[in-house]
C-alpha positions as CSV (number, residue, x, y, z in Angstrom):
1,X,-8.2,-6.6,75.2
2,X,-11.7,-7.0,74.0
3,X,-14.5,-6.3,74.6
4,X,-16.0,-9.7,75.4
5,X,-13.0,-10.9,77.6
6,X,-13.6,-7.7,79.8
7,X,-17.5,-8.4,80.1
8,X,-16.8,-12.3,80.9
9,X,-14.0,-10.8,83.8
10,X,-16.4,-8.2,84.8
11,X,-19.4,-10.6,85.2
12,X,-17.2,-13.2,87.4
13,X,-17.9,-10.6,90.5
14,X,-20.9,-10.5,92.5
15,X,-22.8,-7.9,91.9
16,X,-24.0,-7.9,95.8
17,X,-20.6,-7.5,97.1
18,X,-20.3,-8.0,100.7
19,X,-16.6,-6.5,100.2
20,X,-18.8,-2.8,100.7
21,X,-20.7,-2.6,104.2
22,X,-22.5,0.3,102.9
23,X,-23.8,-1.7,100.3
24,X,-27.0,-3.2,102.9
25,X,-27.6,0.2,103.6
26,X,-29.0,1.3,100.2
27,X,-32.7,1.4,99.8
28,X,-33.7,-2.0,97.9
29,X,-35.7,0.3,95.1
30,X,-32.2,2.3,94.6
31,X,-30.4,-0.8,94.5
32,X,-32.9,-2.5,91.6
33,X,-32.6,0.7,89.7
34,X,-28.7,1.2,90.2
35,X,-28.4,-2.7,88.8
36,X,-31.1,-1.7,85.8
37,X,-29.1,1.3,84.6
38,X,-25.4,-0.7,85.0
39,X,-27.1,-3.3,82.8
40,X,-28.5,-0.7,80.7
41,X,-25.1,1.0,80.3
42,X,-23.6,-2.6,79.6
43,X,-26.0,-2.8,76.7
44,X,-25.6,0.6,75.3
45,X,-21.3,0.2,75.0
46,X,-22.1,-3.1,73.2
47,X,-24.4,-1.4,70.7
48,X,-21.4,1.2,70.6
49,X,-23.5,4.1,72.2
50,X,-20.7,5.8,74.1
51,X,-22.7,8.4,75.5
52,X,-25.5,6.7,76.6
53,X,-23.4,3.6,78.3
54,X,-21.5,6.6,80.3
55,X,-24.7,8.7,81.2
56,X,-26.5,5.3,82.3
57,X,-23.2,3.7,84.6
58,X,-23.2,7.8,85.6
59,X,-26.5,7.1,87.1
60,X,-25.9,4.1,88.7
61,X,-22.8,5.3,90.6
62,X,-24.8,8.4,91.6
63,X,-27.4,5.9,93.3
64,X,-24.9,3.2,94.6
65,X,-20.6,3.9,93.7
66,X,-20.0,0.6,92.9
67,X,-16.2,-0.5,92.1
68,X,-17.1,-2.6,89.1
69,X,-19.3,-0.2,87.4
70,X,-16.1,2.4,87.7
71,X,-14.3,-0.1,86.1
72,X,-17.2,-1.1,83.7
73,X,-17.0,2.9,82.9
74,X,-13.4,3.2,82.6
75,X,-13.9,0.5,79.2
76,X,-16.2,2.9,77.5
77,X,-13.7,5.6,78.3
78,X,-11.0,4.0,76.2
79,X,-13.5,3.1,73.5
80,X,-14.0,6.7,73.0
81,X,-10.4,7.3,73.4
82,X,-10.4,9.3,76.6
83,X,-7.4,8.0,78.6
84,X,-6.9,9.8,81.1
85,X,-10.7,9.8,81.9
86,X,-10.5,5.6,82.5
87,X,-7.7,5.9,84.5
88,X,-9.4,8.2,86.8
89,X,-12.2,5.6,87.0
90,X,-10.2,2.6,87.9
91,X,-8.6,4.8,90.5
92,X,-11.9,5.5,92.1
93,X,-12.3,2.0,91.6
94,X,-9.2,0.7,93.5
95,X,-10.0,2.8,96.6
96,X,-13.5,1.2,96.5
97,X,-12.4,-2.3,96.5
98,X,-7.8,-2.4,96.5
99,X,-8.6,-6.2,95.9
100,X,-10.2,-5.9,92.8
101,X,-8.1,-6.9,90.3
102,X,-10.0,-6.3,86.9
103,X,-9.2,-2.6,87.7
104,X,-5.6,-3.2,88.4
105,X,-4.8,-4.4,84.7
106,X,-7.4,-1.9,82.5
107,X,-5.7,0.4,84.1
108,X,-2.5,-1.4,83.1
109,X,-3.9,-1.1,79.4
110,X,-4.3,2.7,79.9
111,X,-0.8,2.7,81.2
112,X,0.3,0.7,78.0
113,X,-1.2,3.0,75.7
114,X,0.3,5.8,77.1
115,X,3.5,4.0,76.9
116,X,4.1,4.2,80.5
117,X,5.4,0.4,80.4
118,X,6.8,0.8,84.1
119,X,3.4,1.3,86.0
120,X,1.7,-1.1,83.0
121,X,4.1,-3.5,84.8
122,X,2.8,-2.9,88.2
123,X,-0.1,-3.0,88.1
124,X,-0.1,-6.5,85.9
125,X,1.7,-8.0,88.4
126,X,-0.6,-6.6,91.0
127,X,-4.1,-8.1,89.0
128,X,-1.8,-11.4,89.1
129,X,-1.0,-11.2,93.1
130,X,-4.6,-10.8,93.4
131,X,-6.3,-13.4,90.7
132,X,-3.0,-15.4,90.3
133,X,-5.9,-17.9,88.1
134,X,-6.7,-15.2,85.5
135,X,-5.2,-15.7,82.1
136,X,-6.0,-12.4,80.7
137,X,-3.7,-10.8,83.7
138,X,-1.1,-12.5,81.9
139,X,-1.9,-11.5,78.5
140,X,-2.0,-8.2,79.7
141,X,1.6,-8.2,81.3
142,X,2.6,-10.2,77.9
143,X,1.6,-7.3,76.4
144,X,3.8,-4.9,78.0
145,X,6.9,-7.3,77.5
146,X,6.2,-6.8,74.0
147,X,6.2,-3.3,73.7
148,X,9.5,-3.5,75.7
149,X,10.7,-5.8,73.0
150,X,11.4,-8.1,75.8
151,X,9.7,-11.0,73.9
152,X,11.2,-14.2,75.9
153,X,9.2,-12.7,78.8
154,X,6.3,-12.0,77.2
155,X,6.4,-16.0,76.3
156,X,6.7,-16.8,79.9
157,X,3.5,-14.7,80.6
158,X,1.9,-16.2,77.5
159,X,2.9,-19.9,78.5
160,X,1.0,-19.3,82.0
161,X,-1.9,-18.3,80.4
162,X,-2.2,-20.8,77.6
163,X,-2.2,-23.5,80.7
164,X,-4.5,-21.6,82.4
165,X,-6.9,-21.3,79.2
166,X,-5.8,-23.3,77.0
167,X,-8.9,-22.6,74.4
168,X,-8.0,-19.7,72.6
169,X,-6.8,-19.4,69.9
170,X,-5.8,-15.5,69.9
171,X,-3.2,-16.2,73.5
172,X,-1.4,-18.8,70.6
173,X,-1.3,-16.3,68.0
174,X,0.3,-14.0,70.7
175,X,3.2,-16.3,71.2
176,X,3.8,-16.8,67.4
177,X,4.5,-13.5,66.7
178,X,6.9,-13.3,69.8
179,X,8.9,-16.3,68.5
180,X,8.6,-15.2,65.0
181,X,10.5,-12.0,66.7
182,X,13.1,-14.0,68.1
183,X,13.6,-15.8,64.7
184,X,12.2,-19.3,66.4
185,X,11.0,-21.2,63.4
186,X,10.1,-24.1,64.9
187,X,8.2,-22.9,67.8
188,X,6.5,-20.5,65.4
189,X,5.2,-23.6,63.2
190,X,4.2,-25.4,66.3
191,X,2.4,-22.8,67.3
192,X,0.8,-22.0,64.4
193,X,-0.4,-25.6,64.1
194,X,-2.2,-25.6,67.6
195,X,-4.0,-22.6,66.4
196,X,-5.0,-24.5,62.6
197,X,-6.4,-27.3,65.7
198,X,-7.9,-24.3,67.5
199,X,-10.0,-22.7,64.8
200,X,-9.5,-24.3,61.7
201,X,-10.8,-21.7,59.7
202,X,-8.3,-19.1,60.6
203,X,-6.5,-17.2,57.9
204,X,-4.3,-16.0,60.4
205,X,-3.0,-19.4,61.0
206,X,-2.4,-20.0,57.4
207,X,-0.5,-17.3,57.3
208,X,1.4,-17.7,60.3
209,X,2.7,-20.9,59.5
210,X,3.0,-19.7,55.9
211,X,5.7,-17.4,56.9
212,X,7.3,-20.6,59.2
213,X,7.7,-22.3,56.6
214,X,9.1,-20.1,54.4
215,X,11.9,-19.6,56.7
216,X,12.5,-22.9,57.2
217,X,12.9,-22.9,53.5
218,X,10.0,-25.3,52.7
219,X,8.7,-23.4,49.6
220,X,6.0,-25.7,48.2
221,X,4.3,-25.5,52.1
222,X,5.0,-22.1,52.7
223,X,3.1,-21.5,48.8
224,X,-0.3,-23.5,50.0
225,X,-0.6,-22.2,53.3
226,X,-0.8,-18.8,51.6
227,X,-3.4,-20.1,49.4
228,X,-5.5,-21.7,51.7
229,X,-5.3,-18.7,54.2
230,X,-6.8,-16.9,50.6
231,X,-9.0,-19.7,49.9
232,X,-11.1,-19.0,53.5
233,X,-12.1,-15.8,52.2
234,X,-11.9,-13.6,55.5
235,X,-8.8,-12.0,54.2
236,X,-9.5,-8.5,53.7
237,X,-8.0,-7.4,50.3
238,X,-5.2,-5.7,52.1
239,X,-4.4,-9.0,53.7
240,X,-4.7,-10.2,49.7
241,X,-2.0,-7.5,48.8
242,X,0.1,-8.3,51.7
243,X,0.4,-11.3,51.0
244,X,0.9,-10.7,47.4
245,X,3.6,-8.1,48.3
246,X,5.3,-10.8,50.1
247,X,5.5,-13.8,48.0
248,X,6.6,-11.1,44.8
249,X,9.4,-10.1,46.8
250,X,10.8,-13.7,47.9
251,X,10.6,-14.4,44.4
252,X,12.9,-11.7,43.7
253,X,15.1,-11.5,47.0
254,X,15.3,-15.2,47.9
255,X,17.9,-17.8,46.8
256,X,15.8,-20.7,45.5
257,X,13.7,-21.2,42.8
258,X,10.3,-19.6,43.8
259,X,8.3,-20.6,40.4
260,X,5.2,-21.7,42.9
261,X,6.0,-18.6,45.0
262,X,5.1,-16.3,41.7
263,X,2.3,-18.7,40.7
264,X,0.7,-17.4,44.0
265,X,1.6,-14.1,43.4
266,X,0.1,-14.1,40.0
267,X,-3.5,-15.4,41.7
268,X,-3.7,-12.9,44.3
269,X,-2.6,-10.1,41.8
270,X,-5.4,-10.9,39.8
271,X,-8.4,-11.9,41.5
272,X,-7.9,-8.7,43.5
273,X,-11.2,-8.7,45.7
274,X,-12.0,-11.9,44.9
275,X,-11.2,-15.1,46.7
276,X,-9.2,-17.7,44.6
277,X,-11.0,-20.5,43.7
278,X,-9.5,-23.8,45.5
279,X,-8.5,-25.1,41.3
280,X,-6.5,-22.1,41.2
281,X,-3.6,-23.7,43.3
282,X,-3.7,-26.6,41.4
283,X,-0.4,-26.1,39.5
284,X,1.3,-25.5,42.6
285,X,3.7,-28.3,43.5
286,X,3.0,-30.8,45.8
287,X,7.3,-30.7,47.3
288,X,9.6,-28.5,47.3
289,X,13.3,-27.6,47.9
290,X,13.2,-28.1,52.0
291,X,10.6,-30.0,52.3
């Protein structure tokens, strides 16, 4: 998850909770300076200054435990790759405030990367019980499906979300590579064409339906998506060399002529780090067998 989409969730709670009676019984200067250093320690882990975003949400726990700065801790935990340390958090957390549901599924991603896919599970479902109208709990449960190679679920999960939010690109992508998992062409393709309507700038969605289209055997399309997704020029040059990899090996493994397929090859072999030029696809057909 990142770290945006867990700052947007974060935010969407009060910071005045009236779910904590003890909360009105603060001091109004400790409660100003408790907010100041949770804000401070929000700033610090997006400048990537581990230790300072956990010493300032430290101090504001000290002066007030709040439930969402546990939870706001637990992120910079993972960040630094401390595990066990944000699960502990959103523990502490969940017996602050069992209702709130941002702590259920981080700690569902700490379960996840510890590949403990049964409580990941749980506690998706729980973040869901409780905010049945958040997307990302879906994602997150999507995610463990995945991992269990259970991929039709994980489209279930994804299919809630994308009609919750139905804006991002990245919940699309998702579902590609899940159908492109179970070998469905055609809802791959699709799908890579909402995200090409989505953010029409995306390599990623280039390549996606590249790959679509290459198993659906429409060469000539399959050839100029891979292009174009080169053509954007936010490919890295191991995304270049991929690719490259790719179409030199259809041209060698598949059963149709691939003549365009090495024309490609040929470009990305040689500009290396450089982007190709949009003239250097023009010898590429405009058809091909499939299409």
């Amino acid at each position: 998850m990142s770290r945006i989409s867990v700052t947007v969730v974060l935010y969407s709670f009060a910071w005045l909770s009236t779910l904590c009676p003890l909360f009105a019984q603060e001091s109004p200067s400790s409660l100003v300076v408790a907010k100041q250093l949770r804000n401070a320690g929000i700033a610090f882990h997006d400048q990537q200054e581990y230790l300072k975003a956990v010493s300032a949400f430290s101090e504001s726990l000290e002066l007030f435990p709040h439930a969402e700065v546990y939870v706001e801790r637990s992120w910079v935990w993972m960040d630094r790759g401390k595990v066990e340390e944000a699960i502990a958090d959103c523990n502490r957390a969940i017996e602050l405030d069992p209702k709130l549901s941002p702590a259920y599924f981080w700690r569902a991603d700490c379960y996840t990367k510890m590949k403990d896919y049964s409580r990941a599970l749980d506690d998706c479902t729980t973040a869901i019980e409780f905010r049945p109208k958040e997307a990302l709990s879906y994602m997150s449960r999507a995610k463990v499906h995945y991992m269990l190679e259970q991929w039709d679920r994980a489209v279930e999960d994804i299919d809630l979300a994308i009609k919750i939010d139905s804006t991002r690109p990245i919940f699309v992508f998702r579902r590609a590579e899940c159908n492109a998992m179970m070998k469905q062409w055609e809802a791959m393709l699709a799908d890579a064409e909402r995200m090409i309507t989505l953010d029409p700038n995306s390599s990623d969605a280039y390549v996606l339906r590249g790959e679509a289209n290459l198993a659906l055997e429409k060469i000539g399309k399959s050839c100029r998506d891979f292009a174009k997704a080169n053509v954007l020029g936010n490919l890295s040059a191991t995304g270049r060399n991929q690719l490259a990899s790719f179409c030199y090996s259809y041209t060698f493994e598949g059963d149709h002529d691939t003549k365009q397929m090495m024309s490609l090859y040929l470009n990305l072999h040689r500009i290396q780090d450089k982007a190709i030029e949009p003239g250097a696809t023009a010898g590429l057909p405009s058809s091909a067998t499939g299409e």
